[in-house]
C-alpha positions in Angstrom: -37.4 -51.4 -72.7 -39.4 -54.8 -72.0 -37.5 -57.1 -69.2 -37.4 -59.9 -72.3 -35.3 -57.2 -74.5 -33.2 -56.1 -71.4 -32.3 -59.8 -70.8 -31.8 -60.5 -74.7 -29.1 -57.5 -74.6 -27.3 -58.2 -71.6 -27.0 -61.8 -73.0 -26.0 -60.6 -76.5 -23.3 -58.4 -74.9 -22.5 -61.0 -72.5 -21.3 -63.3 -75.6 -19.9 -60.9 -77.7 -17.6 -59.8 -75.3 -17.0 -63.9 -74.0 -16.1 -64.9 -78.2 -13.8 -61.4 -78.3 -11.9 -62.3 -75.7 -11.5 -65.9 -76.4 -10.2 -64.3 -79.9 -7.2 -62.3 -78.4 -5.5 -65.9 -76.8 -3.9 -68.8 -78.4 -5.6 -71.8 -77.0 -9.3 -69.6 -77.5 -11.7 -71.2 -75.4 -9.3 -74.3 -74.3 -8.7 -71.8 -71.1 -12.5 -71.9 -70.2 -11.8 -75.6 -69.2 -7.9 -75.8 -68.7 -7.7 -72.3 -66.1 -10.2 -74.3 -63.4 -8.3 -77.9 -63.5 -4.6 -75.7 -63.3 -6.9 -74.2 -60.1 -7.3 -77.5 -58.9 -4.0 -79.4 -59.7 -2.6 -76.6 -57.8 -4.1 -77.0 -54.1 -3.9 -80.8 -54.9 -0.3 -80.7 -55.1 0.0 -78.1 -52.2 -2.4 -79.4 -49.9 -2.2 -83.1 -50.6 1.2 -83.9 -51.8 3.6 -81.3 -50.0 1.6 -80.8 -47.1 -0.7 -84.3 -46.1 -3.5 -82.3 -45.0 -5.5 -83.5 -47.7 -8.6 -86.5 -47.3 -6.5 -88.8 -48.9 -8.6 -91.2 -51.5 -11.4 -88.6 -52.8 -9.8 -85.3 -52.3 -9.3 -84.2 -55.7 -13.4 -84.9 -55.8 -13.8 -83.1 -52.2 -11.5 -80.1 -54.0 -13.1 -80.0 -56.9 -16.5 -79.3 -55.6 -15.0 -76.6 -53.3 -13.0 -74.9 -56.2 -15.0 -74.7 -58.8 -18.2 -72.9 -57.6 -15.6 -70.9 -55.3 -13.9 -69.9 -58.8 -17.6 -69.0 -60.8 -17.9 -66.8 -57.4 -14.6 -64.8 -57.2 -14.6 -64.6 -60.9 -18.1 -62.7 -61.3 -17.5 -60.0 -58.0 -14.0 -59.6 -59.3 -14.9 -58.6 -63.1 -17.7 -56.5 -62.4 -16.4 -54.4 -59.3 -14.7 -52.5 -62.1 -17.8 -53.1 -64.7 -19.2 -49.6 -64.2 -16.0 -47.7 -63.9 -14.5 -49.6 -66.9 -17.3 -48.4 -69.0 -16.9 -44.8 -68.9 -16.7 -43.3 -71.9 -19.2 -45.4 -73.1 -21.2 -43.5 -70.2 -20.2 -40.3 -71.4 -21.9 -41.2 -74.9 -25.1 -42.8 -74.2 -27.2 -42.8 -71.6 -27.6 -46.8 -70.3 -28.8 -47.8 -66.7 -25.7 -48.2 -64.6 -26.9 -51.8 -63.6 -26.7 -52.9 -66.9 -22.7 -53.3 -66.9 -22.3 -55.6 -63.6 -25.5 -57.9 -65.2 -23.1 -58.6 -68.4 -20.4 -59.0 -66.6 -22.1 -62.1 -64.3 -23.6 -63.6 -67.8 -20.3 -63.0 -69.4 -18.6 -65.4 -66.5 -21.8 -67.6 -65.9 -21.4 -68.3 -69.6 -16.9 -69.2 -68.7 -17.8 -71.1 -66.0 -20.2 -73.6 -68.0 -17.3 -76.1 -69.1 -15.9 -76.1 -65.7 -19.6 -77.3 -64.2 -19.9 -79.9 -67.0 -16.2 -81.4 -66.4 -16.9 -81.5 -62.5 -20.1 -83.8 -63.1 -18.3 -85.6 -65.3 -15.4 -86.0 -62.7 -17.7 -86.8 -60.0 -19.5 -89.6 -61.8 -16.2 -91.2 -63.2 -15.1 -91.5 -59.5 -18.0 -94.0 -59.1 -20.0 -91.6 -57.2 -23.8 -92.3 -58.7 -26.7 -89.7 -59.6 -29.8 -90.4 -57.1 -32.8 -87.7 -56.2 -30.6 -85.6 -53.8 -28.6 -84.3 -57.1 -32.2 -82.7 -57.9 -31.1 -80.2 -55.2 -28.4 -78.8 -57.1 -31.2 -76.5 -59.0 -32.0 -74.6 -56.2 -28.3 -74.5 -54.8 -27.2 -72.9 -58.0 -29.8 -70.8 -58.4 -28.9 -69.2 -54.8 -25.5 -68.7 -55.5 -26.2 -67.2 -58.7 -28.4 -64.9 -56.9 -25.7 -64.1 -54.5 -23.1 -63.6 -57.1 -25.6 -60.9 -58.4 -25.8 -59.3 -55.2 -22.6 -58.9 -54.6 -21.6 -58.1 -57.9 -23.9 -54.9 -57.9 -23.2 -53.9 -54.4 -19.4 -53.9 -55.7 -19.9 -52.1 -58.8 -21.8 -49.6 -57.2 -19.5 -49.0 -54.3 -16.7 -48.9 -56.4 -18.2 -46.2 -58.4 -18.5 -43.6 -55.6 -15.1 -44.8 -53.9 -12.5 -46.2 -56.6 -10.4 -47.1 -53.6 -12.4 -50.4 -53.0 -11.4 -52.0 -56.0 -8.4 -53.0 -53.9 -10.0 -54.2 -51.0 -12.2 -56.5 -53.1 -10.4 -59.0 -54.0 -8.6 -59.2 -50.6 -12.1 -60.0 -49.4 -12.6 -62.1 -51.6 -8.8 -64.3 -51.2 -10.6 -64.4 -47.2 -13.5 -66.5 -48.4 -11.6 -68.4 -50.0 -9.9 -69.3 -47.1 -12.7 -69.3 -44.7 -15.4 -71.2 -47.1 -14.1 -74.2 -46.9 -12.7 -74.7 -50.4 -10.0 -77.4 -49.2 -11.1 -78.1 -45.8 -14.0 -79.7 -44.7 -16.8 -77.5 -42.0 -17.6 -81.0 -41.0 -14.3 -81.2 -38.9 -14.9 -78.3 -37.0 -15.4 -79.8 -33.3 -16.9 -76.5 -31.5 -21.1 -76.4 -32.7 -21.0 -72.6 -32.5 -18.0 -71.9 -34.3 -18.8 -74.6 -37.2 -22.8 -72.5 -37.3 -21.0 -69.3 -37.6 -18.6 -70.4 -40.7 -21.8 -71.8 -42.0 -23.2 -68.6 -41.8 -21.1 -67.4 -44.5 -23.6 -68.6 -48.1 -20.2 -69.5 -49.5 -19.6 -72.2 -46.7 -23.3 -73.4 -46.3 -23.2 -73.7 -50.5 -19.6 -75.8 -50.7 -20.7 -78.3 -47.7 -24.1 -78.3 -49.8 -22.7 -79.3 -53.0 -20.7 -82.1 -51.1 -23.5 -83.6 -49.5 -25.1 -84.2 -52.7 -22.4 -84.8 -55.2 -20.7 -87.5 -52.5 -22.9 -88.4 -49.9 -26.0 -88.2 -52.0 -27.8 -86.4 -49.6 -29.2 -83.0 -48.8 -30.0 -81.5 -45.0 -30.5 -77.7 -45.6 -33.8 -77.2 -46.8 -34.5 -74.9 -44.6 -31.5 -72.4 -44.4 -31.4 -72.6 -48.1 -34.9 -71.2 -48.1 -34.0 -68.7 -45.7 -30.9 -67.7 -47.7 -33.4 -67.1 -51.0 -35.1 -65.0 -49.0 -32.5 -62.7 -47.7 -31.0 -62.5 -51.2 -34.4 -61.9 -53.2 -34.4 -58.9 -50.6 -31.1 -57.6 -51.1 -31.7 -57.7 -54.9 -35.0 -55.8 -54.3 -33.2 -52.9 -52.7 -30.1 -52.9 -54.8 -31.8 -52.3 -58.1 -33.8 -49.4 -55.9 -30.6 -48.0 -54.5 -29.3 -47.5 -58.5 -32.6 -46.2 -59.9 -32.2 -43.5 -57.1 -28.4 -43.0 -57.8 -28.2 -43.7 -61.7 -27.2 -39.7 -62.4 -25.4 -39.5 -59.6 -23.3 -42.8 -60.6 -22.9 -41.5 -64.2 -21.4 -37.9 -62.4 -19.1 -39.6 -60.4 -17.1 -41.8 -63.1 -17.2 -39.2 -65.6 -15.8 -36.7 -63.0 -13.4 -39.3 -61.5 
């Protein structure tokens, strides 16, 4: 199969399996935009009205641009963790390349996650903050984390293939980003240079403070880590997509035994 035709399938699954399960819900696709604002009036409420340790004027902004791309993240490693396992008796019929379920799973949330992007700019420019050339960095900035969602996603779905166990862990990992990422606190206000470099070493982190320096200072700094962190995760991809041509039987011997 051609790489056009593999990417046409995935994306034809990808939707089929978005409009089906917009069918089985009242609202439909109202959820694609309402689930990300409930996200948000929630930590507003929490961190702003009950507990002050909001940024007062601006954090609903500041929290949207943490939340968001934090939900797009946890949504894609969460769904397709399980995208291999889920899929077993379709693996028991037909032969398919094991990689192929966590890749629809990522277009099937990139594709959720669309209305959420498009009512964050909207959000961000009807708080008087103004487009300027910085905003052209957003490109690459999504770009990386779509690459790491990918990463991630396949490492998961592959690991939890051989141990089933680790579909608990995952999202317990993943509630720690979300509360080391700086998703409603700002990386800026850590005092201590080392400590603040070694939360920025998490991509999450680095890609949250990122999208706030464009979106409300107007400005970009990272260039260069954010061409470092490409790198690392062209790499990654590179050896994951070797690790399940060389375990792609072995995968497909595990579920169906599990």
């Amino acid at each position: 199969m051609s790489i056009l035709n593999w990417i046409l399938l995935v994306d034809t699954n990808a939707r089929m399996r978005l409009k089906a399960e917009a069918s089985r819900l009242y609202l439909g696709w109202a959820w694609l935009a309402i689930e990300p604002l409930l996200w948000v009036t929630i930590f507003y409420l929490v961190f702003e009205v009950l507990m002050s340790r909001g940024k007062g004027e601006g954090f609903i902004i500041f929290l949207m641009i943490g939340k968001i791309p934090f939900l797009w993240f946890s949504k894609s490693v969460n769904r397709s963790s399980n995208s291999i396992m889920s899929n077993r008796q379709f693996i028991g019929k037909f032969y398919t390349p094991k990689v192929y379920f966590p890749y629809v799973a990522v277009q099937q949330v990139l594709y959720q996650q669309r209305p959420a992007f498009s009512i964050l700019i909207l959000s961000v420019l009807l708080a008087g903050y103004t487009l300027n050339a910085a905003w052209f960095w957003l490109l690459p900035l999504l770009t990386l984390q779509y690459l790491l969602i990918l990463l991630l996603s396949l490492v998961a779905a592959l690991a939890v293939a051989f141990f089933e166990d680790l579909k608990i862990l995952i999202p317990l990992g993943i509630l720690f980003l979300m509360f080391t990422s700086g998703i409603f606190w700002d990386v800026n206000d850590i005092a201590d240079h080392n400590i603040k470099n070694l939360v920025l070493a998490n991509p999450l982190a680095f890609l949250l403070d990122a999208y706030r320096q464009i979106l409300i200072k107007g400005e970009f700094v990272g260039g260069y880590r954010l061409a470092v962190l490409l790198a690392i995760m062209l790499i990654g991809l590179l050896l994951i997509h070797y690790l399940y041509g060389k375990l792609d039987t072995k995968v497909a011997e595990k579920v169906l035994n599990s």
